[in-house]
PyMOL commands that place a pseudoatom at each C-alpha (Angstrom):
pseudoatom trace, name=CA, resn=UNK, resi=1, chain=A, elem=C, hetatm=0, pos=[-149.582, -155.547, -51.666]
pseudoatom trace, name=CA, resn=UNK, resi=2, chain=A, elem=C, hetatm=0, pos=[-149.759, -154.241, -47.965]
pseudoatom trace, name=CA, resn=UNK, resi=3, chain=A, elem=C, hetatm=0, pos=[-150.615, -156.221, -44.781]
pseudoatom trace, name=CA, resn=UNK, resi=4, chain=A, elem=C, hetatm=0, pos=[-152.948, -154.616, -42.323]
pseudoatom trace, name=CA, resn=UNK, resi=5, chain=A, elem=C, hetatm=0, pos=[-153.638, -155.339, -39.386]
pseudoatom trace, name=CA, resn=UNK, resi=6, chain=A, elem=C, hetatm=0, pos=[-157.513, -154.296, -38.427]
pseudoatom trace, name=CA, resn=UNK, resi=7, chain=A, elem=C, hetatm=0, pos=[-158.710, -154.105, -34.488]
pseudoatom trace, name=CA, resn=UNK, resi=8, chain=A, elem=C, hetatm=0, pos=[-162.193, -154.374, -33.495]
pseudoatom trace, name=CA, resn=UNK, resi=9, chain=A, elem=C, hetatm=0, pos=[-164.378, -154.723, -30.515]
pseudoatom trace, name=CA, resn=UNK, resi=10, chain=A, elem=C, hetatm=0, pos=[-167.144, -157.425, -30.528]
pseudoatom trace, name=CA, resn=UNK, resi=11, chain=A, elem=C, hetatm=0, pos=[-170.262, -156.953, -27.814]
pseudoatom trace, name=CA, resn=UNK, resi=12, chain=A, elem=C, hetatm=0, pos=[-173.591, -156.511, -27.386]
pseudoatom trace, name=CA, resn=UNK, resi=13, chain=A, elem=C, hetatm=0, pos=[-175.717, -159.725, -29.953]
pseudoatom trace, name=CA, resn=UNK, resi=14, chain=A, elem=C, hetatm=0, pos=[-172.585, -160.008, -31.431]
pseudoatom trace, name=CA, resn=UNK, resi=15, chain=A, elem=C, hetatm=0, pos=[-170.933, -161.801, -29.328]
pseudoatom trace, name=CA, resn=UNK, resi=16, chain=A, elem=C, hetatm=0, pos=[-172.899, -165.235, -30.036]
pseudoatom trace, name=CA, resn=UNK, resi=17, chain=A, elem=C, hetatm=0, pos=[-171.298, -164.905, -34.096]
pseudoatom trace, name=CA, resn=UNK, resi=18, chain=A, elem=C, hetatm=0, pos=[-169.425, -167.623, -34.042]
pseudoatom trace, name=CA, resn=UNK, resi=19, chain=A, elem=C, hetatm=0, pos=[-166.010, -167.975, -35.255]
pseudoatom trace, name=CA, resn=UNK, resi=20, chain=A, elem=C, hetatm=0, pos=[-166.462, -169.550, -38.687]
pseudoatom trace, name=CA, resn=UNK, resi=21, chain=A, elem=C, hetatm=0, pos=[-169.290, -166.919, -38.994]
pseudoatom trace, name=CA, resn=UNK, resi=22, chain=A, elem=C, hetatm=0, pos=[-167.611, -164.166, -37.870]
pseudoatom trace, name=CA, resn=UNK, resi=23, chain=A, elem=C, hetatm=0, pos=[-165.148, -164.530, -40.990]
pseudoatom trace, name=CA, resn=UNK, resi=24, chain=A, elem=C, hetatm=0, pos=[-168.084, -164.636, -43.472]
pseudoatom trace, name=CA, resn=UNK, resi=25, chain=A, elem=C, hetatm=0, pos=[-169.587, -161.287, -41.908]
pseudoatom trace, name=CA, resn=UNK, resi=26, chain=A, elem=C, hetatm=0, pos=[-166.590, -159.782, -41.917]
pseudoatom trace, name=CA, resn=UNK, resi=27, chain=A, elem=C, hetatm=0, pos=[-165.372, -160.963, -45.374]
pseudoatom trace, name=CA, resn=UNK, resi=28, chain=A, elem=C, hetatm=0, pos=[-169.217, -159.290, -46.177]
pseudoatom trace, name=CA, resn=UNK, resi=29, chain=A, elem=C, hetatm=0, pos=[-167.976, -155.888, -44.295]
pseudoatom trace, name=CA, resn=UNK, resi=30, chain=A, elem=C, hetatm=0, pos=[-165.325, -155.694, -46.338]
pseudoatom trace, name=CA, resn=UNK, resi=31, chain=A, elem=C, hetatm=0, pos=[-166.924, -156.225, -49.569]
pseudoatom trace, name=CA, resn=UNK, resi=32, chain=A, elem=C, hetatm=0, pos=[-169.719, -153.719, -48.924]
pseudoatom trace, name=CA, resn=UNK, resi=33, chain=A, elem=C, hetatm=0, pos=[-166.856, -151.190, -47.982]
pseudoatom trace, name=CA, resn=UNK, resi=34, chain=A, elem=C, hetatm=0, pos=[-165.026, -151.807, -51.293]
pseudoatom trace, name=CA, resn=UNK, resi=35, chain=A, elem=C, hetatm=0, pos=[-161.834, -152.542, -49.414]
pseudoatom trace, name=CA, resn=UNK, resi=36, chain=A, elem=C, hetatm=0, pos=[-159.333, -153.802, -51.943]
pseudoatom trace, name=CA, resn=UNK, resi=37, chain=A, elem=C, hetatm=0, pos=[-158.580, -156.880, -50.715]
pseudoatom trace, name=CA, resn=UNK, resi=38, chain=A, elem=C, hetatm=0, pos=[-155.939, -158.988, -52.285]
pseudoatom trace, name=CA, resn=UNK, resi=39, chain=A, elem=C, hetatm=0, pos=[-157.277, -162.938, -53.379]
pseudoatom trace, name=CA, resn=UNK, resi=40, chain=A, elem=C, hetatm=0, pos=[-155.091, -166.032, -52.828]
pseudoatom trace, name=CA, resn=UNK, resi=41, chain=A, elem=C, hetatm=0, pos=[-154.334, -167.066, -56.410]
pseudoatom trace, name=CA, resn=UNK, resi=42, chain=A, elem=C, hetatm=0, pos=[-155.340, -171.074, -57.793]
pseudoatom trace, name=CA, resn=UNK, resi=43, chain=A, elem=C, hetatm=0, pos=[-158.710, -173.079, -58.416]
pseudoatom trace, name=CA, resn=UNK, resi=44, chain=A, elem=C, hetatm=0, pos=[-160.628, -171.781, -55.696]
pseudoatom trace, name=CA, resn=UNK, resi=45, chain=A, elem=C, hetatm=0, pos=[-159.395, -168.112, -55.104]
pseudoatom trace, name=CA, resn=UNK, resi=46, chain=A, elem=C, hetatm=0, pos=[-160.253, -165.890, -51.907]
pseudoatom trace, name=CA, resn=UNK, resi=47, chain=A, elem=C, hetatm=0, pos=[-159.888, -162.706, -49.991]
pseudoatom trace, name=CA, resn=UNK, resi=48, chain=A, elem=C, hetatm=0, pos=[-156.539, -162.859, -47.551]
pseudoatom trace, name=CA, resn=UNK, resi=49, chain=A, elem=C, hetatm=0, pos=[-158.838, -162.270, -44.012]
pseudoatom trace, name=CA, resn=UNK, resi=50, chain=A, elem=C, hetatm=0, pos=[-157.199, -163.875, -41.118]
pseudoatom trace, name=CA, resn=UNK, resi=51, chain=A, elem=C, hetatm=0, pos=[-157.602, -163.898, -37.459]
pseudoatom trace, name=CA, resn=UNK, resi=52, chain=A, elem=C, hetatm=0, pos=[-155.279, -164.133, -34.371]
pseudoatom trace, name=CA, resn=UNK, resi=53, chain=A, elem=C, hetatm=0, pos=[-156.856, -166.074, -31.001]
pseudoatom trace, name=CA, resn=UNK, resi=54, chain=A, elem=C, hetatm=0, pos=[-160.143, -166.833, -32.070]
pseudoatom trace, name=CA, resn=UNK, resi=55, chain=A, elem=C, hetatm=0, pos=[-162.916, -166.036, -29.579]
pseudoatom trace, name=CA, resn=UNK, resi=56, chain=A, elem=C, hetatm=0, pos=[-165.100, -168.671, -27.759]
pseudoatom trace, name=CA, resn=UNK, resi=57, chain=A, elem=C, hetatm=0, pos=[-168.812, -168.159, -28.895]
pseudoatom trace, name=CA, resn=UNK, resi=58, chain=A, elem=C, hetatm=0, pos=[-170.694, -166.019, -26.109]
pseudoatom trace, name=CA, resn=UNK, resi=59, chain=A, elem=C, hetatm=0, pos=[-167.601, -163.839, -25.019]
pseudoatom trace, name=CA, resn=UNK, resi=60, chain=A, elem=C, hetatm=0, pos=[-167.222, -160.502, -25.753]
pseudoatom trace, name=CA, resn=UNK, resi=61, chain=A, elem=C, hetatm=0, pos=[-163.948, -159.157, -26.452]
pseudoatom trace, name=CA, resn=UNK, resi=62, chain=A, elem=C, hetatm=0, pos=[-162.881, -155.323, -26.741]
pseudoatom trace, name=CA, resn=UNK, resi=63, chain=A, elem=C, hetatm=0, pos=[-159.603, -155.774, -28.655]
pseudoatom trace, name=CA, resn=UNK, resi=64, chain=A, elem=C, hetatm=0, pos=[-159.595, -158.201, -31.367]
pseudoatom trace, name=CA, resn=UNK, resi=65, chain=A, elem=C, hetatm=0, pos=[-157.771, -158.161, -35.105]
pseudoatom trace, name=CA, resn=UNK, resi=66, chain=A, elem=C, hetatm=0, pos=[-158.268, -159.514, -37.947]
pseudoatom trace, name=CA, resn=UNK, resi=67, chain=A, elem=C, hetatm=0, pos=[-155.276, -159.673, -40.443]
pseudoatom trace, name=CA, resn=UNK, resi=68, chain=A, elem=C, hetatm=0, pos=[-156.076, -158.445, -44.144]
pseudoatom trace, name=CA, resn=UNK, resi=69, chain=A, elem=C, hetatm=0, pos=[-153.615, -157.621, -47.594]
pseudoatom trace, name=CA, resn=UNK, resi=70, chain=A, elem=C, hetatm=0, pos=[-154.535, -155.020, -49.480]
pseudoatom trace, name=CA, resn=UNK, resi=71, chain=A, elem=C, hetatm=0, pos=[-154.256, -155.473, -53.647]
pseudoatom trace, name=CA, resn=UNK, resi=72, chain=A, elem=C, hetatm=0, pos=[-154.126, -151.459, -54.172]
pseudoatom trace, name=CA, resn=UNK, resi=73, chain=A, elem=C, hetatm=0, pos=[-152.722, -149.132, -51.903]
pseudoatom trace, name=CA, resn=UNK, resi=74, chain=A, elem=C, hetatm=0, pos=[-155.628, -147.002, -49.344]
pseudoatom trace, name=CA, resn=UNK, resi=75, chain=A, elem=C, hetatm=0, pos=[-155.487, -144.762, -46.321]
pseudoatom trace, name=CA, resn=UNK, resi=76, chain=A, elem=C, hetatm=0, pos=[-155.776, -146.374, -42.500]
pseudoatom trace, name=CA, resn=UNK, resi=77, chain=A, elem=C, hetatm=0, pos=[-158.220, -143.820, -41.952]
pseudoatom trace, name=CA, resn=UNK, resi=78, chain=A, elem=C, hetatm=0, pos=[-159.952, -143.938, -44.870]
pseudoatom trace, name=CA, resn=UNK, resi=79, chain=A, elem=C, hetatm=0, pos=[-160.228, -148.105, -44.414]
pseudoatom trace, name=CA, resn=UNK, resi=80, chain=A, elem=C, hetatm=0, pos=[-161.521, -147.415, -40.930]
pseudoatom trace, name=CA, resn=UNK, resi=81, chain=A, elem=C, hetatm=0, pos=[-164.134, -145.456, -41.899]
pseudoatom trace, name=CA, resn=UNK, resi=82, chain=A, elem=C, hetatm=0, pos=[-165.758, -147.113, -44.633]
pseudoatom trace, name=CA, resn=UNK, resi=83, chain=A, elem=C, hetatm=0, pos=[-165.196, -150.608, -42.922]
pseudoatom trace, name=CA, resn=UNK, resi=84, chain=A, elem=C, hetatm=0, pos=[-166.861, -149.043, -39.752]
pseudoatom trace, name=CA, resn=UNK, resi=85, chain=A, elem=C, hetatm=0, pos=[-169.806, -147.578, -41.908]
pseudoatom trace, name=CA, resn=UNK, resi=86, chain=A, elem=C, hetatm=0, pos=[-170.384, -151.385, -43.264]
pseudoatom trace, name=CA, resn=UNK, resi=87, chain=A, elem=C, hetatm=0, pos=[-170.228, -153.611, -40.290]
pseudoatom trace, name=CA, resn=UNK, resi=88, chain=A, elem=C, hetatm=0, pos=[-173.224, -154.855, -38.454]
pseudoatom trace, name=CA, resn=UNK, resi=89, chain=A, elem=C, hetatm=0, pos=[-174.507, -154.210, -34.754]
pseudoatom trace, name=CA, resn=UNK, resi=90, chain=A, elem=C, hetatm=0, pos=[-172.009, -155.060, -32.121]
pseudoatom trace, name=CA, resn=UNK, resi=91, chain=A, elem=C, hetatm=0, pos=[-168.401, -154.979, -34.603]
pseudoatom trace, name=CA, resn=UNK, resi=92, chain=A, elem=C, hetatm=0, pos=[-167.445, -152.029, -34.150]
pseudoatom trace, name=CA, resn=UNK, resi=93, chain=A, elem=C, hetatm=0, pos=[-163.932, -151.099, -36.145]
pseudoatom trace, name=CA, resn=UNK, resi=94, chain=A, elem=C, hetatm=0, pos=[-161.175, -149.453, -33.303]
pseudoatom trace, name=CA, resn=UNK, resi=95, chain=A, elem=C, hetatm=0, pos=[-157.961, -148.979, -36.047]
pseudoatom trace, name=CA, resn=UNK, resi=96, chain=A, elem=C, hetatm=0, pos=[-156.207, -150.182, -38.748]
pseudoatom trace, name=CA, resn=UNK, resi=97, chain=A, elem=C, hetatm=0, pos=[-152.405, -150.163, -38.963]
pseudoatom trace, name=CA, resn=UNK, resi=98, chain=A, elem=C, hetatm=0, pos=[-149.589, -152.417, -40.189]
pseudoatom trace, name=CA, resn=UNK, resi=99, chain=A, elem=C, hetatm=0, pos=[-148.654, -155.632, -37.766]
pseudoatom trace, name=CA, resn=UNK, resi=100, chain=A, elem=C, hetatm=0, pos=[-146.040, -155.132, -35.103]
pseudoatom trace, name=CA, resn=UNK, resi=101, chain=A, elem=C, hetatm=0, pos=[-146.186, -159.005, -34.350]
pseudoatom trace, name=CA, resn=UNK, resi=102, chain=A, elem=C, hetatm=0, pos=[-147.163, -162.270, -35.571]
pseudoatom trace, name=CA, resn=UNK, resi=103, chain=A, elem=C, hetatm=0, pos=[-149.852, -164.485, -34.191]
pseudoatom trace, name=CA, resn=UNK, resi=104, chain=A, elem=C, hetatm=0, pos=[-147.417, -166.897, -33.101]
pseudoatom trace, name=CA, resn=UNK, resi=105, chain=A, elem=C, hetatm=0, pos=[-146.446, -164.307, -30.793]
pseudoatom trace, name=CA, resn=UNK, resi=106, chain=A, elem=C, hetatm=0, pos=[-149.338, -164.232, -28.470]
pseudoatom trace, name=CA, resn=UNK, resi=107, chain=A, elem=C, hetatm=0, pos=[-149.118, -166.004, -25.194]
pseudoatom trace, name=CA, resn=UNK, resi=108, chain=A, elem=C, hetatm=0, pos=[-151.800, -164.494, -22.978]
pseudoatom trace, name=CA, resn=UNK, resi=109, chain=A, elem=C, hetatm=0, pos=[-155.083, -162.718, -22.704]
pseudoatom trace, name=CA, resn=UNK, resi=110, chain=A, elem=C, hetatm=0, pos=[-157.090, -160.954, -19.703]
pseudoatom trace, name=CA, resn=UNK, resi=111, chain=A, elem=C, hetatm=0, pos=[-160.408, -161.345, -19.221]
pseudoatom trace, name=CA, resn=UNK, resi=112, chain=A, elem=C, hetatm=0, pos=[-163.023, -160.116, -17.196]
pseudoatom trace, name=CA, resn=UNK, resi=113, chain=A, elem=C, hetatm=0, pos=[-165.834, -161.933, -15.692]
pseudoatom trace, name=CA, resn=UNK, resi=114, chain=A, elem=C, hetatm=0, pos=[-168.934, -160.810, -13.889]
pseudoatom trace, name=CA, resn=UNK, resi=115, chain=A, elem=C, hetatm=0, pos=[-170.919, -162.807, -11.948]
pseudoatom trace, name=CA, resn=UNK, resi=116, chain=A, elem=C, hetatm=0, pos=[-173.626, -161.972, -8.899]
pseudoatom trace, name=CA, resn=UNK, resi=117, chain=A, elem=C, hetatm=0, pos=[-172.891, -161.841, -5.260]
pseudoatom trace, name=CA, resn=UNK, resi=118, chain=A, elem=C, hetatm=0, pos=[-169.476, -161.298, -3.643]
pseudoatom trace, name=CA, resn=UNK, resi=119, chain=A, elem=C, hetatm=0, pos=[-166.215, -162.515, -4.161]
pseudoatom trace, name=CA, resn=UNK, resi=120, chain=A, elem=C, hetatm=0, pos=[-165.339, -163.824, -0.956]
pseudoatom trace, name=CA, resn=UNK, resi=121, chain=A, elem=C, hetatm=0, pos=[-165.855, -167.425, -1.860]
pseudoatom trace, name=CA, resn=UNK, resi=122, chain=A, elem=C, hetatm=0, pos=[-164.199, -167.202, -4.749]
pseudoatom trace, name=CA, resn=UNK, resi=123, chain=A, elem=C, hetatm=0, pos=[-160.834, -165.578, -3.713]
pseudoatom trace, name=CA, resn=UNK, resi=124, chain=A, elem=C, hetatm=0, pos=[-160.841, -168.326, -1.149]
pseudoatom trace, name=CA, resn=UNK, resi=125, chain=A, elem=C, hetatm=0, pos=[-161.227, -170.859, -4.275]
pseudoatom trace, name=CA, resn=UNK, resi=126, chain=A, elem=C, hetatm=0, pos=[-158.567, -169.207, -5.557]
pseudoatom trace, name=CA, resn=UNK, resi=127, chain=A, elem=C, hetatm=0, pos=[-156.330, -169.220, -2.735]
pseudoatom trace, name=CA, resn=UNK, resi=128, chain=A, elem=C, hetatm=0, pos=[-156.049, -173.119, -2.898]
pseudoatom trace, name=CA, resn=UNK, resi=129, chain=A, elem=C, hetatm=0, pos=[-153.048, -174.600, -3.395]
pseudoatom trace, name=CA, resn=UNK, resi=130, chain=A, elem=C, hetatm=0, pos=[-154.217, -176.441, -5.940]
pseudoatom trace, name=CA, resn=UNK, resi=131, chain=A, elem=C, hetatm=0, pos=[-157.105, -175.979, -8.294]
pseudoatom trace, name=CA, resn=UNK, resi=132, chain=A, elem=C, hetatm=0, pos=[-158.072, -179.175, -9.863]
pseudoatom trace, name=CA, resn=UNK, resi=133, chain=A, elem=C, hetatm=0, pos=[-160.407, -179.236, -12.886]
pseudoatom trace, name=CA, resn=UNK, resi=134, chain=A, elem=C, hetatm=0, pos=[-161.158, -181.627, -15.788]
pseudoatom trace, name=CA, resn=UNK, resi=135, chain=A, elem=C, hetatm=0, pos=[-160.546, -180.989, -19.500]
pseudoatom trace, name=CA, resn=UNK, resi=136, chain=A, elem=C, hetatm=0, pos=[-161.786, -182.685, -22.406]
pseudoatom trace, name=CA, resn=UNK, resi=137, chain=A, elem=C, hetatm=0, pos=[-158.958, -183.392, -24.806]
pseudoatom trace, name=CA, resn=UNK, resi=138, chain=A, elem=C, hetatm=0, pos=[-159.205, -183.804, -28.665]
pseudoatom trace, name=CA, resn=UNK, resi=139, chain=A, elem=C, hetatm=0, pos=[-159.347, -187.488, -28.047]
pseudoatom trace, name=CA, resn=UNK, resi=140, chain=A, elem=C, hetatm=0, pos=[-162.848, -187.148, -26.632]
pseudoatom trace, name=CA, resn=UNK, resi=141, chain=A, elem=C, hetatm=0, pos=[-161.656, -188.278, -23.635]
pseudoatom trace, name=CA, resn=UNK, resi=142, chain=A, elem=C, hetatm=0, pos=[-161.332, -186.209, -19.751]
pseudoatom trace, name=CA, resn=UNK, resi=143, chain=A, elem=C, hetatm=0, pos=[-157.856, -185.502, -18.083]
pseudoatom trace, name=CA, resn=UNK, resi=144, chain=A, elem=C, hetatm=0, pos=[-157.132, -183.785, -14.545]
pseudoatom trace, name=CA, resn=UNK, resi=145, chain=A, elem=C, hetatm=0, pos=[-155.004, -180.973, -14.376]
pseudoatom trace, name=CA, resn=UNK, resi=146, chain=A, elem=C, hetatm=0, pos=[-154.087, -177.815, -11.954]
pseudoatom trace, name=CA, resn=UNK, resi=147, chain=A, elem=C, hetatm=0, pos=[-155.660, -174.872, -13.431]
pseudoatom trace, name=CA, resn=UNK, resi=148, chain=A, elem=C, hetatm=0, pos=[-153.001, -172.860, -10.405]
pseudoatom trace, name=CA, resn=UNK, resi=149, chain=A, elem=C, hetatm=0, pos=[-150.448, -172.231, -12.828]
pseudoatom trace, name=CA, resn=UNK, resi=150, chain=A, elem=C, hetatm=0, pos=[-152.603, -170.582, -15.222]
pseudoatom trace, name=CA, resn=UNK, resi=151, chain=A, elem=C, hetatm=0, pos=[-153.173, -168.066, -12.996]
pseudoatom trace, name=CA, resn=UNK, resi=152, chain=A, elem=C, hetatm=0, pos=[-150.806, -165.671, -14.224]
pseudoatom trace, name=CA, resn=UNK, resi=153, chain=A, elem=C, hetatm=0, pos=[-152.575, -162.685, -12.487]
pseudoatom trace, name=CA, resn=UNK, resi=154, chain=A, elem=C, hetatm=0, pos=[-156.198, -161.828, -10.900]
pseudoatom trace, name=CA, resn=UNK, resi=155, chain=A, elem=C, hetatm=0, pos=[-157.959, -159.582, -9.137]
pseudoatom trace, name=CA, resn=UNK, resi=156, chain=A, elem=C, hetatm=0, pos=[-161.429, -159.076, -7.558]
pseudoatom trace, name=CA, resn=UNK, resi=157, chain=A, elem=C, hetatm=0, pos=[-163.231, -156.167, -7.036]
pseudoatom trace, name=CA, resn=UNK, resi=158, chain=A, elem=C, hetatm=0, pos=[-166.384, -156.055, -5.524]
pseudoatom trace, name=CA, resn=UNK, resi=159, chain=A, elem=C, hetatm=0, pos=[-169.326, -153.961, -7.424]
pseudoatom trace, name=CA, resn=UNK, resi=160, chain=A, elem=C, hetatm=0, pos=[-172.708, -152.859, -6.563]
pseudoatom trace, name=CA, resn=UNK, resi=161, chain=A, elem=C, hetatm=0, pos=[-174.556, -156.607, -6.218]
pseudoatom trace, name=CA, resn=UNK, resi=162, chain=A, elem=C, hetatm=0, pos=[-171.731, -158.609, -8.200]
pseudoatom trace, name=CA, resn=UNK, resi=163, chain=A, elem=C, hetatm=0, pos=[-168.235, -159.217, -8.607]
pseudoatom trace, name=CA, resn=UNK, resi=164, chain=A, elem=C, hetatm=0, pos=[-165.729, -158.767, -11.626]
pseudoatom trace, name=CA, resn=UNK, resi=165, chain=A, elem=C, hetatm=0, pos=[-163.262, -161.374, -11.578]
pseudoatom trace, name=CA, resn=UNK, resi=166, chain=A, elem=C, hetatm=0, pos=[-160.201, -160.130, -13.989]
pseudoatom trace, name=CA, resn=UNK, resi=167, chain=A, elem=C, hetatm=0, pos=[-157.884, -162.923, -14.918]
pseudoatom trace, name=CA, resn=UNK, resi=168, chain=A, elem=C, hetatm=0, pos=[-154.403, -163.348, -16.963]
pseudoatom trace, name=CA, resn=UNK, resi=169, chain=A, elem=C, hetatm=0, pos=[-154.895, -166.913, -18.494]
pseudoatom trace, name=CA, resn=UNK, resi=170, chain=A, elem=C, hetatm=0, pos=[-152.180, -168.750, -21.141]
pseudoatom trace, name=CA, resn=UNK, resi=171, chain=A, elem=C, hetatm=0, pos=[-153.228, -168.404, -24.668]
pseudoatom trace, name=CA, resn=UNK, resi=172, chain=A, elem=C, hetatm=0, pos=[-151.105, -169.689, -27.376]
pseudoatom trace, name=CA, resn=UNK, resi=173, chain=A, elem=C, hetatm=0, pos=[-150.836, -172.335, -29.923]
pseudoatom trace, name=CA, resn=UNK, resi=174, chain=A, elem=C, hetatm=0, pos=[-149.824, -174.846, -27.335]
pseudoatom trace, name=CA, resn=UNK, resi=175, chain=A, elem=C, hetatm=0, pos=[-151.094, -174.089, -24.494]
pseudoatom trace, name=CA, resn=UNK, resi=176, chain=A, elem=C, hetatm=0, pos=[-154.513, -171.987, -23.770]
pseudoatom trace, name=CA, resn=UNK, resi=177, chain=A, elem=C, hetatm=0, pos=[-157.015, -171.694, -20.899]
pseudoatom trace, name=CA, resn=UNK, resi=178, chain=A, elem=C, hetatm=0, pos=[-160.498, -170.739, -21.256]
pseudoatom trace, name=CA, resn=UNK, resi=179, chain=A, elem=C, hetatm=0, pos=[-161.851, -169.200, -18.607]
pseudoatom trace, name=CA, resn=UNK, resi=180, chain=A, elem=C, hetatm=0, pos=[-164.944, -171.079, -18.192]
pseudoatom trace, name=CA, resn=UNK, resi=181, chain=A, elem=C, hetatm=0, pos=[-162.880, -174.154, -17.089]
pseudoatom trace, name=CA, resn=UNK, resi=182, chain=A, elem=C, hetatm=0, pos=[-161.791, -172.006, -13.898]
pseudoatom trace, name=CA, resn=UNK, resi=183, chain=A, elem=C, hetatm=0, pos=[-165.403, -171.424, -13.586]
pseudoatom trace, name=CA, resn=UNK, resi=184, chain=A, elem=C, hetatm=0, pos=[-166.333, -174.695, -13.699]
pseudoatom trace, name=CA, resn=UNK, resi=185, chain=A, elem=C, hetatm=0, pos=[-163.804, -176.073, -11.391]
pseudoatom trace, name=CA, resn=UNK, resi=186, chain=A, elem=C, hetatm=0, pos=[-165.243, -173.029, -9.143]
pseudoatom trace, name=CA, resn=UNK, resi=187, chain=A, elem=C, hetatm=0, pos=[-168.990, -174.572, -9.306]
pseudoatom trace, name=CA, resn=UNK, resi=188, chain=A, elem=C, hetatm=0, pos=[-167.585, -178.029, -8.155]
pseudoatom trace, name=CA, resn=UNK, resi=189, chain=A, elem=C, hetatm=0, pos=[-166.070, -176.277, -5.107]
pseudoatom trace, name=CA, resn=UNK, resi=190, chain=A, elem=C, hetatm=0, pos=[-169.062, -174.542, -4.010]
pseudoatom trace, name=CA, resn=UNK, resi=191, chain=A, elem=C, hetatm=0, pos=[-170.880, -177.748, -4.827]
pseudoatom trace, name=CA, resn=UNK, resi=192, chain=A, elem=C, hetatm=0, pos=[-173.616, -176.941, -7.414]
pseudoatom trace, name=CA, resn=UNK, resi=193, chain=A, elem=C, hetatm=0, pos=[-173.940, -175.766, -11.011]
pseudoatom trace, name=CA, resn=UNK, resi=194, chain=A, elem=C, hetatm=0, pos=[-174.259, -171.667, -11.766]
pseudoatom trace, name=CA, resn=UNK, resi=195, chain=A, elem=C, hetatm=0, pos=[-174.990, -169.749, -14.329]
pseudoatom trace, name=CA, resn=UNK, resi=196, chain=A, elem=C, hetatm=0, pos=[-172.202, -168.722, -16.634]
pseudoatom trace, name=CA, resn=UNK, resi=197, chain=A, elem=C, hetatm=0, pos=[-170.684, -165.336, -15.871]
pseudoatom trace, name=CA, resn=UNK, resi=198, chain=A, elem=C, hetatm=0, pos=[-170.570, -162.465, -18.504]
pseudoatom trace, name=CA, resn=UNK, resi=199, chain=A, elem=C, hetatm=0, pos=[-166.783, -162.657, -19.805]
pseudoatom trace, name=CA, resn=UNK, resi=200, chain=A, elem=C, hetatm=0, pos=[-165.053, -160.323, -21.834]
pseudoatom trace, name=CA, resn=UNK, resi=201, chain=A, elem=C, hetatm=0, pos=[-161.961, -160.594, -23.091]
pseudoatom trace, name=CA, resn=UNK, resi=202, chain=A, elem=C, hetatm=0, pos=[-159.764, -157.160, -22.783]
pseudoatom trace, name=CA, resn=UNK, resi=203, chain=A, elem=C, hetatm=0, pos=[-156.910, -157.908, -24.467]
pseudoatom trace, name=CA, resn=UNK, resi=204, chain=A, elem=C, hetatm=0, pos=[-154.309, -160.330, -25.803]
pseudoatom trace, name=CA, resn=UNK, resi=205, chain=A, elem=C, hetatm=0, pos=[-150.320, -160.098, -24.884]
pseudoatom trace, name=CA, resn=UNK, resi=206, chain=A, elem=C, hetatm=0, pos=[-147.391, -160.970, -26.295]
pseudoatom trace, name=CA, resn=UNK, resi=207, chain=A, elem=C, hetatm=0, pos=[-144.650, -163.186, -23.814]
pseudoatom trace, name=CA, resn=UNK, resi=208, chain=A, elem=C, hetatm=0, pos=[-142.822, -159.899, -22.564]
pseudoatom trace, name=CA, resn=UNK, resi=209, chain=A, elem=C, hetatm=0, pos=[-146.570, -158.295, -21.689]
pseudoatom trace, name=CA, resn=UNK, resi=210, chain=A, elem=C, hetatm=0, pos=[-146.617, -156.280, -24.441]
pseudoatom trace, name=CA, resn=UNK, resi=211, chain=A, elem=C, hetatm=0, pos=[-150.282, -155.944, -26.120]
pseudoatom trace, name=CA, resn=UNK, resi=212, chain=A, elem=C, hetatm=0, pos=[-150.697, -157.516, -29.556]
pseudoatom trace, name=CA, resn=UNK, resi=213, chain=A, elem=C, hetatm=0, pos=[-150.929, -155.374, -32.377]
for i in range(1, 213): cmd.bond("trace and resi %d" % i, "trace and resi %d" % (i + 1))
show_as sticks, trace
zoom trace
């Protein structure tokens, strides 16, 4: 048996797959390619498939992974390409390779958000001291926090007509920030509700900066 670790890019229609269904489609990929995937063992057996930092529903996200085992043994390049030939519109399969780290290992992400009209309000919402926002916790019920801290890194840059907002957020097991909470916070200091930007993620890190893989 042999873990790999698979990257792929989600985008395009793909990106509203949610996360439960995103494991079925893929678990379908890898059927269709004949990938020889190894199956837990017990009453109700299946393939080993796993995923690291699953995605919010509606974000696109350029470097994701999903964790397989292998029964028999089978070229990375060979997996690639018959895994790449099977997958629907919008997965498209970067590489396949064995894991450097483990999941519990991640601890941020970057994202990139683009939204219409210039940045200059929003570096100055940035540029507060504090940014308050509210979060609903698993209780069901809302709690106040400083979303300042979580801004590990950003930077604006101003485009033809809109803005792209990049952002370092937390994202681990105990502690993760989605990005549409700064965004909300943002439309309560401007004072009205706005569309949703377009938000990719780039890429997921490990504590030292290095990228997962």
């Amino acid at each position: 048996m042999r873990n790999v670790r698979i990257r792929f890019s989600k985008t395009g229609r793909a990106r509203y797959i949610s996360h439960l269904d995103l494991s079925r489609v893929m678990q379908r990929s890898l059927r269709r390619a004949g990938i020889p995937l190894w199956y837990t063992e017990g009453f109700n057996r299946h393939p080993y498939v796993t995923f690291a930092a699953p995605l919010s529903l509606g974000f696109e996200g350029l470097q994701e992974t999903m964790d397989i085992r292998l029964e028999q043994e089978m070229a990375d390049e060979e997996l690639v390409c018959r895994l790449r030939e099977a997958s629907p519109e919008g997965i498209t399969i970067l590489s396949a390779a064995d894991a450097v780290h483990k999941p519990g290992e991640i601890a941020s992400a970057r994202y990139r958000l683009i939204f219409p009209g210039e940045g200059e309000t929003m570096r100055h919402f940035l540029d507060q001291e504090t940014i308050p926002a509210e979060k609903k916790t698993k209780k069901g019920t809302m709690k106040t926090l400083d979303l300042k801290p979580a801004l590990l890194e950003r930077e604006i840059k101003e485009l033809p007509g809109q803005t792209e907002l990049t952002l370092l957020l937390p994202c681990s097991s105990s502690d993760t920030v989605n990005p549409l909470l700064i965004w909300g916070a943002y439309g309560r200091f401007i004072g009205r509700e706005i569309p949703s930007p377009q938000v990719t993620r780039m890429d997921v890190y490990t504590a030292d900066g290095k990228p997962f893989c």
